[in-house]
C-alpha positions as CSV (number, residue, x, y, z in Angstrom):
1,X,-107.9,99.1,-27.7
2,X,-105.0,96.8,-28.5
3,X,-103.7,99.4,-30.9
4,X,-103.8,101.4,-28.2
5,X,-101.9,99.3,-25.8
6,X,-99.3,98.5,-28.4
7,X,-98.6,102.1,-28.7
8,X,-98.2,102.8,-24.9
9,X,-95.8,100.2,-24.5
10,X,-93.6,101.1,-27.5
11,X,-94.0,104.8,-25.5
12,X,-93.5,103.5,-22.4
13,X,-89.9,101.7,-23.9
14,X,-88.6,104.8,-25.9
15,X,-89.0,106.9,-22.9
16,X,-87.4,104.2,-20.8
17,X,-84.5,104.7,-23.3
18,X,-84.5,108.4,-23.8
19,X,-84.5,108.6,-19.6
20,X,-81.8,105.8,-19.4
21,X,-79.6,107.7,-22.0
22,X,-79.9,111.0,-20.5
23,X,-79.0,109.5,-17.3
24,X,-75.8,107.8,-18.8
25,X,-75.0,111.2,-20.1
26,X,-75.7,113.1,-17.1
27,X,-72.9,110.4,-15.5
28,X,-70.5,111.1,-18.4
29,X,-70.5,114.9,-17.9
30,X,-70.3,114.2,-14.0
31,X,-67.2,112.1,-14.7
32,X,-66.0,114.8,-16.8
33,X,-65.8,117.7,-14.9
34,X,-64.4,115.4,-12.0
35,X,-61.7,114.7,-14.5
36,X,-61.5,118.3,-15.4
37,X,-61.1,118.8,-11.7
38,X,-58.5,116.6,-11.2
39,X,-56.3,118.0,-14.4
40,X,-56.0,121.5,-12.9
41,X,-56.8,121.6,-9.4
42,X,-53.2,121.8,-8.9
43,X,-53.3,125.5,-9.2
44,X,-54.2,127.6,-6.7
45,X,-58.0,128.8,-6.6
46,X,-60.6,129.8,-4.4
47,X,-63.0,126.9,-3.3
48,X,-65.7,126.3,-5.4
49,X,-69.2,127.3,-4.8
50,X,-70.7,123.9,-6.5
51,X,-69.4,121.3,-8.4
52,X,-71.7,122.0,-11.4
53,X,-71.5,125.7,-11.3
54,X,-68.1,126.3,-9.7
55,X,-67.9,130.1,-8.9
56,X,-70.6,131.2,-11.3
57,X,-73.1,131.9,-8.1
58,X,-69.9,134.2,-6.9
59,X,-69.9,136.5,-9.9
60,X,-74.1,136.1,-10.3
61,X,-74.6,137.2,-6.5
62,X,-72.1,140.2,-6.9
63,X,-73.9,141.2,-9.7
64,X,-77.2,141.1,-8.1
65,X,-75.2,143.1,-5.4
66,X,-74.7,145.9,-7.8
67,X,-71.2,144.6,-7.0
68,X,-68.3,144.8,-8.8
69,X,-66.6,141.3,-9.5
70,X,-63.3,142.6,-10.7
71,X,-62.7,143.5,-7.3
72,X,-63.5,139.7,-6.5
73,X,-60.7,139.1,-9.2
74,X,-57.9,141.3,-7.1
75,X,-58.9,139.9,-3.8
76,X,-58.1,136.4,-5.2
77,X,-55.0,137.8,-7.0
78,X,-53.2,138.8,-3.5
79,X,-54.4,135.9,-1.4
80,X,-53.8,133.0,-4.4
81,X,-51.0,134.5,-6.2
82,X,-50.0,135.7,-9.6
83,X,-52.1,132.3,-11.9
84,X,-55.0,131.6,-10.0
85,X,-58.0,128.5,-11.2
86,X,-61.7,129.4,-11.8
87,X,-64.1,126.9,-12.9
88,X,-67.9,127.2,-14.4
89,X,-69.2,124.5,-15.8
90,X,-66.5,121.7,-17.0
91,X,-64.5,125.3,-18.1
92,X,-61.3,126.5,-16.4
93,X,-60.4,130.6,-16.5
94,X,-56.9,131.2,-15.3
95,X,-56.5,134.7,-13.8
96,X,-53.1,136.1,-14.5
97,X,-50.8,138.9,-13.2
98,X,-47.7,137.7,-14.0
99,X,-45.8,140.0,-16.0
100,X,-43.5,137.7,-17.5
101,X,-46.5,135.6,-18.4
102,X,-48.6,138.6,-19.6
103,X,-45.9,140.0,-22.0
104,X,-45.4,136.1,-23.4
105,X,-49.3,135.7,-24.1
106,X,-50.8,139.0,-25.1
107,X,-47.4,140.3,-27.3
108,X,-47.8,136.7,-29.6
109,X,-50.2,136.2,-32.2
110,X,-50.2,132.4,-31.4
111,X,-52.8,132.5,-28.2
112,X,-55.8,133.0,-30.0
113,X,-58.6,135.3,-28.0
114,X,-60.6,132.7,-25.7
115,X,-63.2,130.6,-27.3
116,X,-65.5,130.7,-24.5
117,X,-66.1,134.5,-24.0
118,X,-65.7,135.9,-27.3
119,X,-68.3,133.5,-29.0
120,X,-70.3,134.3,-26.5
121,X,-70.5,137.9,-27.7
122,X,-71.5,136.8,-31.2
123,X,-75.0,137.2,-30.3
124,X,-76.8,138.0,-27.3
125,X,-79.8,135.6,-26.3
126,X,-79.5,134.5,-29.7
127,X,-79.7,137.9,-32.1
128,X,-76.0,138.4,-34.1
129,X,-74.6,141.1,-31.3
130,X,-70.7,141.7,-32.5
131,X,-70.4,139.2,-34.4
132,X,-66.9,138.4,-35.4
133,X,-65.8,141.8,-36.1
134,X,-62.7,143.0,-35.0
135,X,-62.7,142.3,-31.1
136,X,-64.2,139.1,-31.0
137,X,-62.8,137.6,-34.4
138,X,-61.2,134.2,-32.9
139,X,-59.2,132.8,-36.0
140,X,-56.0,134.7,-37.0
141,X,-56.7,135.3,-41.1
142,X,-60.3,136.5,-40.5
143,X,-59.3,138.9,-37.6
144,X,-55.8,140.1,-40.0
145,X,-58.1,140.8,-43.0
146,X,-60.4,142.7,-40.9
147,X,-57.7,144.4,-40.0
148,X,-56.2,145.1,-43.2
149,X,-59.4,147.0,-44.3
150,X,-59.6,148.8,-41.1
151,X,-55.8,150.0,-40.7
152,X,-56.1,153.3,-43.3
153,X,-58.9,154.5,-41.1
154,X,-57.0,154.4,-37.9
155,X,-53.4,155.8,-39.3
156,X,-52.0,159.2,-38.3
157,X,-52.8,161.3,-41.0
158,X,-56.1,160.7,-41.2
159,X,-56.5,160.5,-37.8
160,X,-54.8,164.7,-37.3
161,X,-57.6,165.3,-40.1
162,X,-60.4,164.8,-37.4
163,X,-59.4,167.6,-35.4
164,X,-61.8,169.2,-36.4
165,X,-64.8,167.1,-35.4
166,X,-63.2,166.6,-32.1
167,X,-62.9,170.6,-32.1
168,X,-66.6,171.2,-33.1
169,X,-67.9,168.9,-31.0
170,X,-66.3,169.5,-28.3
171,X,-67.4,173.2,-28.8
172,X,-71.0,172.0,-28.5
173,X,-70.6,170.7,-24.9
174,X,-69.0,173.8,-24.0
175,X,-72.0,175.6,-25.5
176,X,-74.0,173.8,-23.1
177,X,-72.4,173.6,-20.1
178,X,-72.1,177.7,-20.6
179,X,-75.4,177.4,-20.5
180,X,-75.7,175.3,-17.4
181,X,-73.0,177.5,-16.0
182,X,-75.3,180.9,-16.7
183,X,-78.6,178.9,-14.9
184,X,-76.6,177.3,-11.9
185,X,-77.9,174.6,-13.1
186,X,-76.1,171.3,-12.0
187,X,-74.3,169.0,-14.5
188,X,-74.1,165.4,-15.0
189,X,-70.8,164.8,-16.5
190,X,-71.1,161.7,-17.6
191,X,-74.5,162.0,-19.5
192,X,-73.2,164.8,-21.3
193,X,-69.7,163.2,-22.4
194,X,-71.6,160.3,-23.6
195,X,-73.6,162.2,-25.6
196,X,-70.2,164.2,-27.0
197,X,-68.5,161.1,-27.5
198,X,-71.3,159.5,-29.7
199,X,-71.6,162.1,-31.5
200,X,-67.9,161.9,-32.5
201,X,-68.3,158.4,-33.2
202,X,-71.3,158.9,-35.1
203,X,-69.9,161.6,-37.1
204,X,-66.5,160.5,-37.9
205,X,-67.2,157.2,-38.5
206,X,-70.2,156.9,-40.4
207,X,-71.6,160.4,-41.7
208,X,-74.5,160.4,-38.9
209,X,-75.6,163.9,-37.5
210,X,-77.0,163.1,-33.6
211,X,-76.6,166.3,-31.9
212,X,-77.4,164.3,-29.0
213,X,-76.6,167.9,-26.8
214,X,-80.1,169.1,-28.2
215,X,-81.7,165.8,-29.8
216,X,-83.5,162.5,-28.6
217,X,-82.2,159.6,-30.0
218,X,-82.8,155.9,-29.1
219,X,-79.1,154.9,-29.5
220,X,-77.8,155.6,-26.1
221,X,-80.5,153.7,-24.7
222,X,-79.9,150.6,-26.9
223,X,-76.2,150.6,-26.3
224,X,-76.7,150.6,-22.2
225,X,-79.1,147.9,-22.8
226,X,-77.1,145.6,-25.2
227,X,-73.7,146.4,-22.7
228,X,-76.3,144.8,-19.8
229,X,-76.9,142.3,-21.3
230,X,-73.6,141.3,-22.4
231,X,-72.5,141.3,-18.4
232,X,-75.4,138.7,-17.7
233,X,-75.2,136.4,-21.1
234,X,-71.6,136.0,-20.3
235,X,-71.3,135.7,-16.3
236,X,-74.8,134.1,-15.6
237,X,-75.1,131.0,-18.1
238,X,-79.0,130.3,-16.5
239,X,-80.2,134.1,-17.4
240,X,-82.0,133.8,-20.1
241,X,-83.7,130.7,-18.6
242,X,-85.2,132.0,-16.3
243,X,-89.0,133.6,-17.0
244,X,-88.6,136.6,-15.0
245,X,-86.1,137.8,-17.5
246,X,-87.5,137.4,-20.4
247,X,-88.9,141.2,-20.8
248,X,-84.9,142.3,-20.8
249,X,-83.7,139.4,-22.6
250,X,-86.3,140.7,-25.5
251,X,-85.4,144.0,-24.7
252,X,-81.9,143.6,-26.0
253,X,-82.9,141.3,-28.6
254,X,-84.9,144.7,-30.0
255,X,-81.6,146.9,-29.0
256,X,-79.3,144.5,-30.8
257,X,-81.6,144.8,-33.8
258,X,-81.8,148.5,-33.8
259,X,-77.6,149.5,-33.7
260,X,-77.5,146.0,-36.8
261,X,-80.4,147.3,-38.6
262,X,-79.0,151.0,-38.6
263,X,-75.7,149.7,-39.8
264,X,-77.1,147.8,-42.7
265,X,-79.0,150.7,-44.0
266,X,-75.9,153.2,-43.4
267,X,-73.2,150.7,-45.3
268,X,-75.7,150.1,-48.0
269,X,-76.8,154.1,-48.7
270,X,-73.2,154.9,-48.9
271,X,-71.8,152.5,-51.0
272,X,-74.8,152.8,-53.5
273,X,-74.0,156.7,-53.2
274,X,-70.0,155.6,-54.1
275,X,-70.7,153.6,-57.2
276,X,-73.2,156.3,-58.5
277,X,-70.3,158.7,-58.1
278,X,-71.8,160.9,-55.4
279,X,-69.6,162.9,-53.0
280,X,-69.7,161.4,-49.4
281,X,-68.1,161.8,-46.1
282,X,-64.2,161.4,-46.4
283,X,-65.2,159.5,-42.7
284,X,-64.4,155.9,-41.6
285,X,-67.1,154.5,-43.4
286,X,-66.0,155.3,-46.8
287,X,-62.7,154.9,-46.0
288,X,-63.8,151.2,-44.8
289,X,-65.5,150.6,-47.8
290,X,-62.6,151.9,-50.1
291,X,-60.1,149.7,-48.9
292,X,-62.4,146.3,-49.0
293,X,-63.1,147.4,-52.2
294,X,-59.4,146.5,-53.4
295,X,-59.3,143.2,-51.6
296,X,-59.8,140.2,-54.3
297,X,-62.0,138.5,-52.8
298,X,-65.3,139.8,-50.7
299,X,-67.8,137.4,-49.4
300,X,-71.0,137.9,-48.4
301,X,-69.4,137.1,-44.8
302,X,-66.9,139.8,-45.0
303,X,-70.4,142.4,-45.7
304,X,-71.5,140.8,-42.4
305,X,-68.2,141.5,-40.5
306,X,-68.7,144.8,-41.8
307,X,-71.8,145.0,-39.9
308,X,-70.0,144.0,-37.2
309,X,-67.6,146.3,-36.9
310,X,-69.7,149.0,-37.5
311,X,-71.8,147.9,-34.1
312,X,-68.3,147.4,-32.2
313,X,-67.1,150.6,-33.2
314,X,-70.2,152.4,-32.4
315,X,-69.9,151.3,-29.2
316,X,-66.8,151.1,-27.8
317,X,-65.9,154.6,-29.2
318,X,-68.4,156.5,-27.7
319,X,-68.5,154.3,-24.1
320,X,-64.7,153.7,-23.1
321,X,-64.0,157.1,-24.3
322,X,-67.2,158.8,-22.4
323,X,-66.4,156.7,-19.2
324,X,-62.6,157.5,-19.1
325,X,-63.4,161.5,-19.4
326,X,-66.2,161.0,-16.6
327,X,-63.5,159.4,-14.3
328,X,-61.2,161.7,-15.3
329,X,-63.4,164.7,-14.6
330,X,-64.5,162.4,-11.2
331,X,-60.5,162.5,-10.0
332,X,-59.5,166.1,-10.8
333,X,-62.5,167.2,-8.8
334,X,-60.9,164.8,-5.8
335,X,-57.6,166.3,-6.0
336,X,-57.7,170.7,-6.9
337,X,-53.9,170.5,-6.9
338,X,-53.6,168.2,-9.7
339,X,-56.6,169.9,-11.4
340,X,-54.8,173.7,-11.2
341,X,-51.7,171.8,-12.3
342,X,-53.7,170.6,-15.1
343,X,-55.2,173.7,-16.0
344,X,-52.1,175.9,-15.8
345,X,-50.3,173.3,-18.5
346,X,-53.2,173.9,-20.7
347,X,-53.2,177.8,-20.3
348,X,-49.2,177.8,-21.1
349,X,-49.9,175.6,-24.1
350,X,-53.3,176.9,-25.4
351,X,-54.1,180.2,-24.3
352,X,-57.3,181.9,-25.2
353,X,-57.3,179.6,-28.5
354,X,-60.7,178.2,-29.5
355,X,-59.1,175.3,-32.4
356,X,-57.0,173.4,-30.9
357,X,-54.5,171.7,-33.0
358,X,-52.9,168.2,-33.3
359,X,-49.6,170.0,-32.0
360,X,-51.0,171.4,-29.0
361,X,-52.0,167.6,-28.2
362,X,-48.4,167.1,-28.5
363,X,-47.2,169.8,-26.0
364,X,-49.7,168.5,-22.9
365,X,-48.0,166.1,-21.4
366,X,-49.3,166.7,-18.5
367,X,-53.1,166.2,-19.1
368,X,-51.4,162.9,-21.1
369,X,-50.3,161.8,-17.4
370,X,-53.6,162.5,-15.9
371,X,-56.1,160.4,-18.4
372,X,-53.2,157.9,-18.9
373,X,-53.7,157.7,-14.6
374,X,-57.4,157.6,-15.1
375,X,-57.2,154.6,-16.9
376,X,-54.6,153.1,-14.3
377,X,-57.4,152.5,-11.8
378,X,-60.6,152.8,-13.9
379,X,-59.8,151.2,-16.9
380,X,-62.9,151.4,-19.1
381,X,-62.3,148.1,-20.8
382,X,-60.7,146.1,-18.0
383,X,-59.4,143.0,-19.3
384,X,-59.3,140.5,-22.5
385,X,-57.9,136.7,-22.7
386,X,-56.6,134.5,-24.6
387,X,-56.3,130.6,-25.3
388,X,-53.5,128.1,-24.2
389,X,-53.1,125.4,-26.3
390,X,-50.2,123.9,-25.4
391,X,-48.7,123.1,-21.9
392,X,-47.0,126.0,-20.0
393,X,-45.4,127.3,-16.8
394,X,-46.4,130.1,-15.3
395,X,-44.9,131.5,-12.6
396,X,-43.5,127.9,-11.5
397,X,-47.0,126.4,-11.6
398,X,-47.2,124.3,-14.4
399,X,-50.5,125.0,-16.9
400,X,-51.8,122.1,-18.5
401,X,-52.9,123.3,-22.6
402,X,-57.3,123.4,-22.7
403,X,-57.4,127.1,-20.2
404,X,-57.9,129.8,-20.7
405,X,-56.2,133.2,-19.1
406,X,-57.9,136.4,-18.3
407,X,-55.5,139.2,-17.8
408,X,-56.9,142.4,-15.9
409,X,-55.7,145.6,-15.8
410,X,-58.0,146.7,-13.2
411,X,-56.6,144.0,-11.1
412,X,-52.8,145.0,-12.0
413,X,-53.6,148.1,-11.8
414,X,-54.8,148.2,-8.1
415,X,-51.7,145.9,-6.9
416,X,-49.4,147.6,-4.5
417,X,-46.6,145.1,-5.9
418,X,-46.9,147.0,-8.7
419,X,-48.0,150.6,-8.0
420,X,-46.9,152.0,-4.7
421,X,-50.4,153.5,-2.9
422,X,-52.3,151.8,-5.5
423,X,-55.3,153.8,-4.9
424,X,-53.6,157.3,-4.4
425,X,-54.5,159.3,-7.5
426,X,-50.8,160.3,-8.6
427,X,-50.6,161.2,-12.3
428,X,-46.9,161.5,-11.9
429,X,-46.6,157.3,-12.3
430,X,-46.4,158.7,-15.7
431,X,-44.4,160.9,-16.0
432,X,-41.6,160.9,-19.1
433,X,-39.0,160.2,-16.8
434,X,-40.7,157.6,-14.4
435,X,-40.0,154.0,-14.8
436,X,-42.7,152.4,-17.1
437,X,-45.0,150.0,-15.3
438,X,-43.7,146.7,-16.8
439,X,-46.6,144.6,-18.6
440,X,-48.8,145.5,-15.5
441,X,-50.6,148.5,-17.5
442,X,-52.8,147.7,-20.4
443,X,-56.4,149.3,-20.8
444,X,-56.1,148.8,-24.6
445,X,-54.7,145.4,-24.1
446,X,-51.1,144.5,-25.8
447,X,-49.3,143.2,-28.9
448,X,-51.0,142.1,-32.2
449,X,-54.8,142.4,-30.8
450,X,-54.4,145.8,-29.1
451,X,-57.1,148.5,-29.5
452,X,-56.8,150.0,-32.9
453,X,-59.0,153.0,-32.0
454,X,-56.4,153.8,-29.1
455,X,-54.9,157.2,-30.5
456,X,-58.1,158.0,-31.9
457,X,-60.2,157.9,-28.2
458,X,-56.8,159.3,-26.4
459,X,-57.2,162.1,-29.4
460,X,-60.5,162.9,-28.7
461,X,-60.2,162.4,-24.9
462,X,-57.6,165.7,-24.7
463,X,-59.7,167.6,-27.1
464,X,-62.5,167.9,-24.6
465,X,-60.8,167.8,-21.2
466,X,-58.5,170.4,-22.7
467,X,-61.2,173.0,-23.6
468,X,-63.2,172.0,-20.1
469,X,-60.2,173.5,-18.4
470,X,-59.7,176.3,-20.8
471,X,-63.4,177.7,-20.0
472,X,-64.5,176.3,-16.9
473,X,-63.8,175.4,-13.3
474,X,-66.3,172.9,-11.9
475,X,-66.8,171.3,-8.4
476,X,-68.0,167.9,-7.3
477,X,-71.8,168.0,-5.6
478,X,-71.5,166.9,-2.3
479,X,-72.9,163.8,-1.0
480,X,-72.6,161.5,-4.5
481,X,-70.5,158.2,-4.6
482,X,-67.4,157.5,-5.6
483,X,-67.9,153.9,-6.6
484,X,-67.9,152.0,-9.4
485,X,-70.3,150.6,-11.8
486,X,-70.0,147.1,-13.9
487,X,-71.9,147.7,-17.0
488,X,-69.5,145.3,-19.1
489,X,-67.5,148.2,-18.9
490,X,-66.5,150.5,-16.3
491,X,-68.5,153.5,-15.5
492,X,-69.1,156.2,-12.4
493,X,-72.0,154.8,-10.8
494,X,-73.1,158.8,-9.6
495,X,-72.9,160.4,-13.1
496,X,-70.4,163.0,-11.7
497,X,-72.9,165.8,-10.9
498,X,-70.7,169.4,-10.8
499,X,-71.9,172.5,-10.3
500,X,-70.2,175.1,-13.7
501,X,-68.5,178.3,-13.8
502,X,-67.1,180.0,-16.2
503,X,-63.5,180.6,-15.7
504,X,-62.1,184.3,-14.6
505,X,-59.2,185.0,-15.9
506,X,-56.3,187.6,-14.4
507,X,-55.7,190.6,-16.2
C-alpha cells in the first residue's frame, strides 16, 4: 500500500511537470506568433480569422463550399494590392502580382521553392507522395542533377520523334468519338481527353500500353484521389485529425502506394531488361535511365527520386494537359466564331491529312493563340512559390527575410490591370504581333524551375485539338456549368458534355 502511494505521488509530480511544461510551451508559441505578427503585419492583409489558425478556416470553408480559393486570392489582390500577408499557424504566405517582383524572384535560382508547401507534398498523410523529384526538390544541387538526367528526354529532337504517339493516339479518340458521333451518343470531353492524355504519358514515358479508350484501369482513379488529397493535406493542417476522414486519408494512402509501387516494378523490369541487352522502348524511361547511368555517382536516394519523378510525371502529363484541352474544347464551344476561325487555320494547314507532322504544329499559329488563351484564364497549374531569405522591397512595402511568396497566374491572369476584359475569351492577346503580357502570364511558371514537360504537353495539346477540328464539329449540351473545379489543379467542374458530328466538307 505504501508502494503504492509512493508511486502515485511520484505520478502525480511528473504529470504536474509534464502539464506545467506544456503550458510554458503553449505560452512560448503564443508569444511567438504574436511576435510573428508584429514582424509583418505591416503589410497589407485581410483580417485574420483566428489568431492560431489565421486564414486557414477561409480556405477550409471554401473548400467545403466546393469553392474555389484562388478566386479568394484575386479578390484580396485588387482590394490589398500587388504583396499582400497571409498567416496559418506562426507561417506568413505573401501573395504577389507585382511584375517587377515576379520577374526578380521566379527568373533567379537563389529563392529556393517554399519550404512549407513543397515538403508538404513529400508524402501525403504520411506515405512518400512526390517525394523530391523534380517539382518539389527544395535544395538547388539535388533539383540540377535531377535535372541533368532528365534534360535529353525533354530536348527537341526527341521530343519531334513522338509524333507519332501523339498521332496514334490521338487517332484512337477520334475512333471513338466517330463512334459516339454515328450513335448520337453524348460525349464527355474531359473523361475522354484524360484518358488520351494518360495514355500518351503512359506510353511515351514508360513503355505502358492502357488503352484506357476501351480498358479499365485503376490509375485514373488513384491519381484524382492522390490530387484530393493533396488540396486538403496542404490547405487544412487538422484533416487528417479528424476521425471522419480517416477512410479517404487511407484511401490515398492505398492510391499513393499503387502509382510508387507501379513505378518501382516498371524502373526495375527495364533496367534489368537494359543490362541483359534486351531491346526496349527508345521512351523516357530508358532515356532516364541511360543518362543516370553516366553520372559518377548514384545513390540509393537518387533510385528513390527516380521514383519520384516517375509519379510526378505520370501525373502532371496526363492532368494539366487533359484539363487545358477540356477548357479549351469548353471555350471554343462558347465562342463559334473563334471555333470556325480555328478550324479554317487548320483546314489551310492540314487538309484531309491523317499524320500530322511537327511542321504543321509550326504553321498553326492560330490554334497556338487559342490553348495559349486557355491557359490565360484556366491555368491548369495555377501557381508555385518560392522562399525569401533575405530582406526585400516589394512594391514599396518593405519584406522582412523568413516569407514566403505565392505567385498566381490565375490571379494575374484575371486582372483587368493586366488584361483588358479579363474574362472575355479573346485569343488574339496572343497574337505574334501583340504586346507580350509582361511577367503577368506564367502557367508553367518562369526562369530556372519552369516546367520542363512544357513543349512536350503544348506538343501533344495541338495534336489532338488539331485532328478534333479536322473531323468533327461538336456543340456544348445545354444546361451544364461553366465553373470551375479545385482539384489541386484546375479542372471543368461539368466534364464538357458535347453532342459529335462528323464534319461535311464542301465539294
Amino acid at each position: 500500500m505504501e508502494a503504492f502511494a509512493v508511486l502515485l505521488s511520484v505520478g502525480a509530480t511528473v504529470f504536474t511537470w509534464l502539464f506545467f511544461s506544456l503550458f510554458i510551451a503553449f505560452l512560448a508559441y503564443c508569444f511567438y506568433i504574436k511576435y510573428i505578427h508584429m514582424k509583418y503585419d505591416h503589410i497589407p492583409g485581410p483580417p485574420r480569422n483566428s489568431f492560431f489558425l489565421g486564414h486557414s478556416p477561409t480556405f477550409v470553408t471554401i473548400m467545403k463550399n466546393d469553392g474555389i480559393v484562388h478566386n479568394r486570392f484575386l479578390e484580396w489582390a485588387e482590394t490589398y494590392g500587388p504583396v499582400y500577408r497571409m498567416n496559418i499557424l506562426h507561417y506568413i504566405i505573401l501573395v504577389v502580382t507585382c511584375p517587377e517582383a515576379t520577374k526578380e524572384i521566379l527568373m533567379s535560382p537563389k529563392y529556393p521553392k517554399d519550404r512549407f508547401l513543397y515538403k508538404r507534398l513529400f508524402n501525403l498523410f504520411g506515405q512518400r507522395f512526390i517525394g523530391t523529384g523534380l517539382v518539389t526538390a527544395i535544395d538547388h544541387e539535388t533539383w540540377y542533377k535531377q535535372r541533368r538526367i532528365m534534360d535529353p528526354a525533354f530536348n527537341t529532337l526527341y521530343l519531334r520523334g513522338l509524333m507519332g504517339t501523339f498521332n496514334e493516339r490521338a487517332e484512337k479518340l477520334m475512333d471513338k468519338l466517330s463512334e459516339l458521333a454515328d450513335s448520337n451518343k453524348e460525349a464527355n470531353m474531359l473523361q475522354l481527353v484524360n484518358c488520351v492524355t494518360l495514355d500518351v504519358i503512359a506510353k511515351v514515358a514508360f513503355g505502358m500500353e492502357l488503352d484506357l479508350l476501351k480498358n479499365t484501369s485503376p490509375f485514373p482513379k488513384a491519381i484524382e484521389i492522390c490530387l484530393k488529397g493533396m488540396v486538403h493535406y496542404v490547405r487544412d493542417v487538422m484533416y487528417e485529425y479528424n476521425p471522419r476522414n480517416r477512410t479517404f486519408v487511407n484511401e490515398v494512402r492505398d492510391a499513393c502506394r499503387l502509382l510508387r509501387t507501379t513505378g518501382a516494378q516498371l524502373i526495375q523490369k527495364r533496367k534489368i531488361a537494359m543490362q541483359n541487352g534486351e531491346d526496349v522502348p527508345k521512351d523516357i524511361l530508358t532515356q532516364i535511365i541511360k543518362t543516370a547511368a553516366t553520372e559518377e555517382t548514384m545513390t540509393e536516394e537518387d533510385e528513390e527520386f527516380m521514383l519520384d519523378n516517375f509519379v510526378t510525371f505520370f501525373i502532371a502529363g496526363q492532368e494539366t494537359t487533359a484539363n487545358q484541352l477540356a477548357f479549351c474544347i469548353m471555350e471554343l464551344g462558347r465562342h463559334p466564331d473563334i471555333l470556325e476561325k480555328a478550324k479554317k487555320e487548320v483546314d489551310d494547314v492540314i487538309g484531309m491529312k491523317q499524320e500530322i507532322s511537327n511542321d504543321d504544329l509550326g504553321k498553326l499559329i492560330y490554334l497556338s493563340q487559342v490553348l495559349k488563351e486557355t491557359l490565360r484564364i484556366y491555368p491548369t497549374a495555377p501557381g508555385t512559390s518560392r522562399d525569401i531569405e533575405e530582406d526585400m522591397t516589394i512594391d514599396g512595402v518593405r519584406i522582412p527575410a523568413g516569407v514566403n511568396c505565392m505567385f498566381s497566374s490565375y490571379t494575374t491572369g484575371r486582372m483587368e490591370k493586366f488584361f483588358k476584359d479579363p474574362l472575355t475569351f479573346d485569343p488574339d492577346r496572343f497574337h505574334p504581333d501583340a504586346p507580350k503580357p509582361y511577367y503577368c502570364y506564367y502557367p508553367f511558371a518562369l526562369g530556372p524551375r519552369s516546367c520542363l514537360g512544357l513543349n512536350f504537353a503544348q506538343m501533344e495539346a495541338k495534336v489532338v485539338m488539331a485532328k478534333l477540328l479536322q473531323r468533327f464539329d461538336f456543340n456544348l449540351v445545354a444546361g451544364q456549368t461553366f465553373d470551375v473545379k479545385d482539384t489541386g489543379t484546375l479542372r471543368p467542374k461539368s466534364g464538357v458534355i458535347c453532342t459529335i458530328k462528323h464534319r461535311k466538307y464542301k465539294n
